[in-house]
C-alpha positions in Angstrom: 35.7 -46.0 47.4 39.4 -47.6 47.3 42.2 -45.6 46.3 43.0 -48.9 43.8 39.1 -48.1 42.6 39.7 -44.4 42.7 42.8 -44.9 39.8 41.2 -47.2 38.1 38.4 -45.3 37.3 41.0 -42.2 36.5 42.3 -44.8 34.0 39.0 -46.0 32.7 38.2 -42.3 32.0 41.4 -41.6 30.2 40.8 -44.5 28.0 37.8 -43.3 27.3 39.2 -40.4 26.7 41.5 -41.4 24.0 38.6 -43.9 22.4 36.7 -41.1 21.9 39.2 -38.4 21.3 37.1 -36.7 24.0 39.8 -33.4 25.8 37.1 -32.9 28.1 37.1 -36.5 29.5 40.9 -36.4 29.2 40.9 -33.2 31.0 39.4 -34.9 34.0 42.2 -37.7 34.1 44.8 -35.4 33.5 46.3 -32.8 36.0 46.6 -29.4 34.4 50.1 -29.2 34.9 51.0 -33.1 33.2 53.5 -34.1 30.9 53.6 -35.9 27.9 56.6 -37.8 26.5 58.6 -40.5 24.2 61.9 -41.0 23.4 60.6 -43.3 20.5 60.9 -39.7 18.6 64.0 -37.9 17.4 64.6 -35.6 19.6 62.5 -36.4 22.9 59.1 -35.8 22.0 57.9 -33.6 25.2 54.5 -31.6 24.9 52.2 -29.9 27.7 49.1 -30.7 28.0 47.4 -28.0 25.7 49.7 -28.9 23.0 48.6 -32.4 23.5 44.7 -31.4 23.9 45.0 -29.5 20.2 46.6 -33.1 18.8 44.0 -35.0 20.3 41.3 -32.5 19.0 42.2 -33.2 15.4 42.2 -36.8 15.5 39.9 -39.4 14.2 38.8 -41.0 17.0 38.9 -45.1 17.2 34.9 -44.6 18.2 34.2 -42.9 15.0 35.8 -45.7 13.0 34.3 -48.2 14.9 37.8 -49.9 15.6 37.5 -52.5 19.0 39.1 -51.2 22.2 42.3 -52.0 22.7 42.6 -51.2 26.2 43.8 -53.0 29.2 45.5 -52.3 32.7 48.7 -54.2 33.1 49.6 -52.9 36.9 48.7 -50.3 39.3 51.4 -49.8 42.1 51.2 -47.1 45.1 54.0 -45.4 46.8 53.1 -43.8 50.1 48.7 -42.2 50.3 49.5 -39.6 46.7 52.0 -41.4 44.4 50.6 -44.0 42.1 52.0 -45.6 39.2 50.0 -47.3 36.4 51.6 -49.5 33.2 48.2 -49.8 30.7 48.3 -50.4 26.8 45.7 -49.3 24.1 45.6 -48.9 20.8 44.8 -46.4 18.3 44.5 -47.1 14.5 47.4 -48.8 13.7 49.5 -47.7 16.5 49.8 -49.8 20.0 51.4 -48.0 23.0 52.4 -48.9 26.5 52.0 -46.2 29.0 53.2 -45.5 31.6 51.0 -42.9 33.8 52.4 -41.2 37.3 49.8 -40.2 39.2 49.3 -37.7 42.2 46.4 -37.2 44.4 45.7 -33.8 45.2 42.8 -32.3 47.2 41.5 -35.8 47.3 41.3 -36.2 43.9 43.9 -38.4 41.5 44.5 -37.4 38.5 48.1 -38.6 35.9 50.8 -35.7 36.5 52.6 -37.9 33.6 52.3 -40.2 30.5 56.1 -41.6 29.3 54.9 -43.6 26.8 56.4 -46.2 23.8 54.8 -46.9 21.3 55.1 -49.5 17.8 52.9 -50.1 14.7 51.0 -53.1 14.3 49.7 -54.9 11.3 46.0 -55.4 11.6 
């Protein structure tokens, strides 16, 4: 497999992830040790990622509301074998966010070490 294959399916599995409202998938996209971020929130909005997992938990998923995916890959860039960047969008209930995920590959394995994200509400 590619290493442009191997992060996209790392990306395909956290969209998935957040469709579903699924930790367990996002577990597998996400490095333990990842951040989460926004400055579109007074202060910085910075959270770990069980403090993000317990949000995510109590969500309504998109799935169960049967909203459409939302989801697209705008640009995958690599810096040296490990570093990869990603800028995706998706879209949750009303809300529609660009991302943009760090990645590291460890052990072989990618996974994002970082989601800086922005983030605006739609009308639908």
């Amino acid at each position: 497999m590619s290493e442009f294959a191997a992060v996209t399916g790392v990306l395909e599995t956290y969209f998935d992830g957040l469709y579903h409202a699924d930790t367990d998938r996002l577990s597998i996209a996400f490095h333990t040790k990842a951040i989460y971020a926004t400055a579109d929130e007074v202060p910085l909005l910075y959270r770990t990622m069980d403090e993000y997992f317990r949000v995510v938990e109590t969500r309504e998923s998109p799935a169960s509301r049967a909203e459409p995916r939302r989801d697209r890959i705008d640009a995958i860039e690599f810096a040296g074998d490990n570093t990869a960047f990603a800028r995706v969008r998706c879209s949750i209930g009303t809300r529609d966010f660009i991302d943009f995920l760090t990645l590291v590959r460890t052990n072989g394995t990618w996974r994002i070490i970082a989601k800086v994200f922005h983030v605006t509400e739609h009308v639908s």
